[in-house]
N, C-alpha and C positions, 0 to 999 in steps of 0.2 A: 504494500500500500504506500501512495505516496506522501511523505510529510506534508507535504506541500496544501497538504487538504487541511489541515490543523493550523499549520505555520501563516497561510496566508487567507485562514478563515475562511474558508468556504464550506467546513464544516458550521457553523456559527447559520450559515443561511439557511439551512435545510432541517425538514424534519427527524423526527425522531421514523416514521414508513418511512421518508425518504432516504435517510441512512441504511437503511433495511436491504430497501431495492439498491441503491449504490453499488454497498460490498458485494451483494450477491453477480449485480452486473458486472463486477471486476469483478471475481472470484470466477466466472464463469467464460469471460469475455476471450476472443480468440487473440492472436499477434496483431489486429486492425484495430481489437477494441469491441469488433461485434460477437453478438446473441442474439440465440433465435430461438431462446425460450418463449412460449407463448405467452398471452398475457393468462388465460388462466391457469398454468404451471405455476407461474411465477406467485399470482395470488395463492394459490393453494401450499406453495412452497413457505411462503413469507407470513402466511395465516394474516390477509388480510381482504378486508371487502372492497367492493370494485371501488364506492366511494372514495375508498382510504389509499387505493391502489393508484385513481387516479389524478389526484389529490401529490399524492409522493412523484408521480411518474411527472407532473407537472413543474412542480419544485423542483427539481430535478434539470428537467428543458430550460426551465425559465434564467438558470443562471450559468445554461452551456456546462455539464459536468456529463449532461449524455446528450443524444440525437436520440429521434422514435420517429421510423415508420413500419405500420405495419406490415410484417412481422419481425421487423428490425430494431434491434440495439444496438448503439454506437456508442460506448464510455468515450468521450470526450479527452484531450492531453490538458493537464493542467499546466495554464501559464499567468498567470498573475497580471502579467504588462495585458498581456491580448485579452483576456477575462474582462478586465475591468475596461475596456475600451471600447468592449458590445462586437467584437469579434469576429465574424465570419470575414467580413474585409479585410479587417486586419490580419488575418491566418492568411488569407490567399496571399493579399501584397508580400507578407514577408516568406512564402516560401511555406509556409505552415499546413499539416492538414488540415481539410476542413470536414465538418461534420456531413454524415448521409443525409442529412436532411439542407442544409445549404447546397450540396449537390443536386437532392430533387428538384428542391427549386431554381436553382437556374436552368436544369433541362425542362421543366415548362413554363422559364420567363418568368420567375416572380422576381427573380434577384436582381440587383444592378453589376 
C-alpha cells in the first residue's frame, strides 16, 4: 500500500465503505491497476448495500483514487501535485496515465 495515501491525506477524504472498497481494489487490482470484480461480488464480499456501495464507489471517483466503468476498475496512481490540480489534463500533459474513464470519454468527445 502506498504511504502516500496517509502522508498526503487522501485517506482523510474518504469513507470508512470507501476504505473498504479501496484496499480490496488494490489488493485485487492487476499490473494496470484494473478489476473486474462485479459490482455485486464486491458488495457481497465487503458486506455492504448497494446504497452504501454506491455511496463509497463515488467517494472514491470523486477524488480520482479509482476510474469505474462498467465492469471496470481502474485504482488510480497516487500523485499529490496532479491530484490536487483536478487531473486528467494534467496526467496527459505531463506524460502521466490516465484513468479508463478519461479514456472513454474522449473516445466519445466528452473530453477536451
Amino acid at each position: 500500500m502506498d504511504h502516500r495515501l496517509v502522508r498526503d491525506r487522501f485517506i482523510e477524504s474518504i469513507s470508512h465503505p470507501a476504505a473498504a472498497l479501496y484496499l480490496f481494489l488494490v489488493t485485487v487490482a492487476d499490473s494496470q491497476g484494473l478489476s473486474y470484480y462485479s459490482d455485486a461480488s464486491l458488495m457481497t464480499r465487503l458486506s455492504m448495500d448497494a446504497q452504501t456501495f454506491d455511496q463509497a464507489r463515488q467517494n472514491l471517483i470523486s477524488i480520482e483514487l479509482i476510474a469505474w466503468r462498467a465492469p471496470l476498475y481502474q485504482v488510480l496512481p497516487l500523485d499529490p501535485h496532479i491530484a490536487h490540480q483536478g487531473a486528467p489534463e494534467a496526467r496527459e500533459k505531463m506524460g502521466q496515465p490516465l484513468s479508463i474513464g478519461h479514456i472513454f470519454k474522449k473516445m466519445i468527445g466528452e473530453a477536451s
